[in-house]
C-alpha positions as CSV (number, residue, x, y, z in Angstrom):
1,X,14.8,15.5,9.0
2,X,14.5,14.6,5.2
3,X,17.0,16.1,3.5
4,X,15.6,14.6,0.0
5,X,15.3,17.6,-2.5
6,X,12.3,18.0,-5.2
7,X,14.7,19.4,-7.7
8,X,16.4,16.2,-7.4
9,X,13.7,14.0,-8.1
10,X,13.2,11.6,-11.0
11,X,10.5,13.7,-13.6
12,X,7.6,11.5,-15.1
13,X,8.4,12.5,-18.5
14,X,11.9,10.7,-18.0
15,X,9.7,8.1,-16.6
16,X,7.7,7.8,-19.4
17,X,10.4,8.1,-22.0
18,X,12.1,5.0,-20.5
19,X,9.1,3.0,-21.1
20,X,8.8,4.3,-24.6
21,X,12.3,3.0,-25.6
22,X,11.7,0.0,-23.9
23,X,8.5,-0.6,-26.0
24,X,10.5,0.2,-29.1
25,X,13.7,-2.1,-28.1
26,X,12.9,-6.0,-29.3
27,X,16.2,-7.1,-27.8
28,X,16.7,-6.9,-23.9
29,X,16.6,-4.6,-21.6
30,X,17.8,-1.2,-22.5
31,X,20.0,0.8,-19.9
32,X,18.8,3.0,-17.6
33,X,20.4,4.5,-14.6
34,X,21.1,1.8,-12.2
35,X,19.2,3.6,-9.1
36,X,16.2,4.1,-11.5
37,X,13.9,2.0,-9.5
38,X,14.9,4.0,-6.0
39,X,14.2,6.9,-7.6
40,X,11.3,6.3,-8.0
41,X,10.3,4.8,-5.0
42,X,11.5,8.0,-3.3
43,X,9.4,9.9,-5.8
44,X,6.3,7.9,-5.0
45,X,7.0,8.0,-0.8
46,X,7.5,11.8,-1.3
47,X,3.9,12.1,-3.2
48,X,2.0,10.2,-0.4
49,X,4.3,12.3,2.5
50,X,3.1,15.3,0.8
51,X,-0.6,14.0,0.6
52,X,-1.0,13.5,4.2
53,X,0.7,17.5,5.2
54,X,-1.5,19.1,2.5
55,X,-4.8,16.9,4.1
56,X,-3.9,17.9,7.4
57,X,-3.0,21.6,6.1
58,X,-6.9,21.6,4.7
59,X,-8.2,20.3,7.3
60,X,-6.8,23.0,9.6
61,X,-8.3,25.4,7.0
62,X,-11.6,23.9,6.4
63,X,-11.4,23.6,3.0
64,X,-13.4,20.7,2.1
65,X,-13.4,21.4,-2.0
66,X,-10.1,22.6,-2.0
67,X,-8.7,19.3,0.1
68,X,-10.9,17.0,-2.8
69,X,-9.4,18.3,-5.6
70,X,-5.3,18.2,-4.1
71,X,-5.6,14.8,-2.9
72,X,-7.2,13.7,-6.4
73,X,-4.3,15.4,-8.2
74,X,-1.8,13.9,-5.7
75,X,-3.4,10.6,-5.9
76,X,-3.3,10.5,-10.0
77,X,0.2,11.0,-10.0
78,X,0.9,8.2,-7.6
79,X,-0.9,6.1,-9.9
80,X,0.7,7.2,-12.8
81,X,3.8,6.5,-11.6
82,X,3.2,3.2,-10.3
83,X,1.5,2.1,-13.2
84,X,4.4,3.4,-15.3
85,X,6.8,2.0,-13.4
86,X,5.1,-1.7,-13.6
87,X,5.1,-1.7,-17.5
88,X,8.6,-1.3,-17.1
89,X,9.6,-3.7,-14.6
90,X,7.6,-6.1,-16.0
91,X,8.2,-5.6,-20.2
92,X,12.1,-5.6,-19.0
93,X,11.8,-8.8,-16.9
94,X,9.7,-10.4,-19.6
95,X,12.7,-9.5,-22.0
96,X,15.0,-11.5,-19.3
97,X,12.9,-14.2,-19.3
98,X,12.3,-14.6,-22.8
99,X,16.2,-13.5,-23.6
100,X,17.3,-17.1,-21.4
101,X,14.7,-19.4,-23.3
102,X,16.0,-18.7,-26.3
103,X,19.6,-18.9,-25.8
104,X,20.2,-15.1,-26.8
105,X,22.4,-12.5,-25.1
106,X,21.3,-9.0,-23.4
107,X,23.7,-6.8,-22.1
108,X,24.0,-8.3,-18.2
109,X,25.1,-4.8,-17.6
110,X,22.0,-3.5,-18.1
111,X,20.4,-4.3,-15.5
112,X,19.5,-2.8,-12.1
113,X,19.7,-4.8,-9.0
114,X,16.3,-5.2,-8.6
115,X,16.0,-6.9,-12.2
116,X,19.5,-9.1,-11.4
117,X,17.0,-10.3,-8.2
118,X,14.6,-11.4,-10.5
119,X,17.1,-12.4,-13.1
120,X,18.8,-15.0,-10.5
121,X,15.4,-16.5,-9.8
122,X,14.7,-17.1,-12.9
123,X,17.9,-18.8,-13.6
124,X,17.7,-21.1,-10.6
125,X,14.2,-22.2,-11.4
126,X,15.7,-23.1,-15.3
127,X,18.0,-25.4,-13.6
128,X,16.0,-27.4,-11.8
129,X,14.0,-27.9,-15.0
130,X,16.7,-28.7,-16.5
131,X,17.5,-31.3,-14.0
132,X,14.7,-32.7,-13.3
133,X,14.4,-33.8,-17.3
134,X,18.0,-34.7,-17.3
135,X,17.5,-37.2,-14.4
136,X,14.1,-38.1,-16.2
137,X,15.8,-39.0,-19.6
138,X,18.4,-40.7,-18.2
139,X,16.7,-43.2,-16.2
140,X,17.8,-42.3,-12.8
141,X,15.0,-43.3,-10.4
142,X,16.4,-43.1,-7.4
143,X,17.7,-39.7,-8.2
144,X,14.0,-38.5,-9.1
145,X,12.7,-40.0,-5.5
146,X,15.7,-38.0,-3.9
147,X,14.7,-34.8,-5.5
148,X,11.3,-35.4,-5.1
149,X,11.9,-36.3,-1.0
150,X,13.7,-33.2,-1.0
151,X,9.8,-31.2,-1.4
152,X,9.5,-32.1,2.4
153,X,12.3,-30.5,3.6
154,X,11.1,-27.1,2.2
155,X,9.1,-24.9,5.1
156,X,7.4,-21.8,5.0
157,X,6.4,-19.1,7.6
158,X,2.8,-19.0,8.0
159,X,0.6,-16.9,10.3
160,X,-3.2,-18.0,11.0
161,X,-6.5,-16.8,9.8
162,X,-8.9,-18.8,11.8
163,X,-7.9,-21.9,14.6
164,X,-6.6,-25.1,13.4
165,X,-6.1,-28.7,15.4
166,X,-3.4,-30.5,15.9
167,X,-2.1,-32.5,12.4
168,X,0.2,-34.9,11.2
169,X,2.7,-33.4,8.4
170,X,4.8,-34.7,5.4
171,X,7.5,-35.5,7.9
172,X,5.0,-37.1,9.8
173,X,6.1,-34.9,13.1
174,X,2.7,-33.3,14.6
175,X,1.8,-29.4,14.4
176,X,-0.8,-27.4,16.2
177,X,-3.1,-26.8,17.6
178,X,-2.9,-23.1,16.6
179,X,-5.3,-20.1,17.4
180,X,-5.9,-16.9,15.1
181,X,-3.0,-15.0,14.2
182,X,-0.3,-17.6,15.6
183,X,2.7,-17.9,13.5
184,X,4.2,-21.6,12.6
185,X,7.0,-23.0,10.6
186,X,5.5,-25.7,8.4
187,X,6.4,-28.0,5.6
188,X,6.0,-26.1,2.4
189,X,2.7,-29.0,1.5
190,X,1.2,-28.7,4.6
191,X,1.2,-25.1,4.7
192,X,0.1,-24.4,0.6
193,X,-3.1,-26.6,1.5
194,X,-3.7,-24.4,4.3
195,X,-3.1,-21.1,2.9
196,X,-5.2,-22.5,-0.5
197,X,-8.1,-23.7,2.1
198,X,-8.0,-19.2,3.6
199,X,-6.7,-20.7,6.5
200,X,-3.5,-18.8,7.1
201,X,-1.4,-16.7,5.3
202,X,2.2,-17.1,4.1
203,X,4.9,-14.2,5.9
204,X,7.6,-14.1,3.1
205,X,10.9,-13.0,5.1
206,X,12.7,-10.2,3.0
207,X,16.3,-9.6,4.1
């Protein structure tokens, strides 16, 4: 039983505020209550829950116009949410982003878990740059052909589209054959030219 309560559920006018002052806010992300993105997320599952009862509610009654014009509402509001809720995620992330390649400070405090995720990311991916031309301007070679190497060593989860024979990786270990819908463990270059040819599809593990 859902024990989730409307009253307690995030309004889109508070929704809509929040994007407002983040428009209006040049420097980092402003705070906002640090469940804000769950909030939603309930918000938008309850919507679509509610969808579905009041389509099978019409249904029952035989109400064809009055079933079109609930789900329409219903749906609008869904999208308005979501699209609401993107401009957010993505003008705060931006401001993360653009906050590190400039050297200035935000408020760390600020942010929500979800946007600490992407803030992590973002910080790893700096540092290898930041290696990479470090090794670069300091001549070492064999470093470079280490981290290079080290591409080979990456491997992705991929499930297939269509059947593939057997192959020769990066590794040089062989792989295949595979049938539709079979799911391998491939090196990350083996697996990109595959996915890039629509021959398989990448299954991104989320803990």
């Amino acid at each position: 039983m859902d024990h989730r309560k409307p009253t307690n559920l995030i309004k889109i006018e508070e929704i809509f505020n929040i994007l407002k002052g983040e428009i209006h806010l040049d420097r980092g992300p402003h705070p906002v209550p640090h469940n804000f993105y769950q909030n939603i997320s309930n918000l938008v599952s309850l919507l679509k829950e509610q969808n579905e009862k009041e389509n099978l509610e019409l249904q029952k009654e035989n109400d064809g116009a009055t079933e079109k014009i609930s789900k329409e509402i219903n749906s609008n509001l869904v999208n308005l949410v979501v699209k609401l809720t993107t401009l957010i995620f993505v003008l705060r992330c931006k401001k993360i982003s653009n906050s590190s390649k400039s050297q200035n400070t935000f408020e760390y405090s600020n942010l929500t878990d979800e946007e600490k995720y992407v803030f992590f990311g973002n910080r790893e991916r700096e540092q290898k740059i930041n290696i990479v031309l470090k090794m670069l301007l300091e001549g070492k070679s064999k470093t470079l052909e280490k981290i290079a190497s080290s591409i080979n060593q990456n491997f992705v989860i991929i499930r297939f589209l269509d059947s593939m024979e057997q192959f020769v990786g990066v590794n040089m270990n062989k792989y295949g054959p595979y049938q539709r819908d079979d799911v391998a463990i491939l090196p990350f270059e083996n697996a990109r030219s595959i996915i890039e040819n629509n021959k398989a599809v990448e299954i991104r593990k989320v803990d």
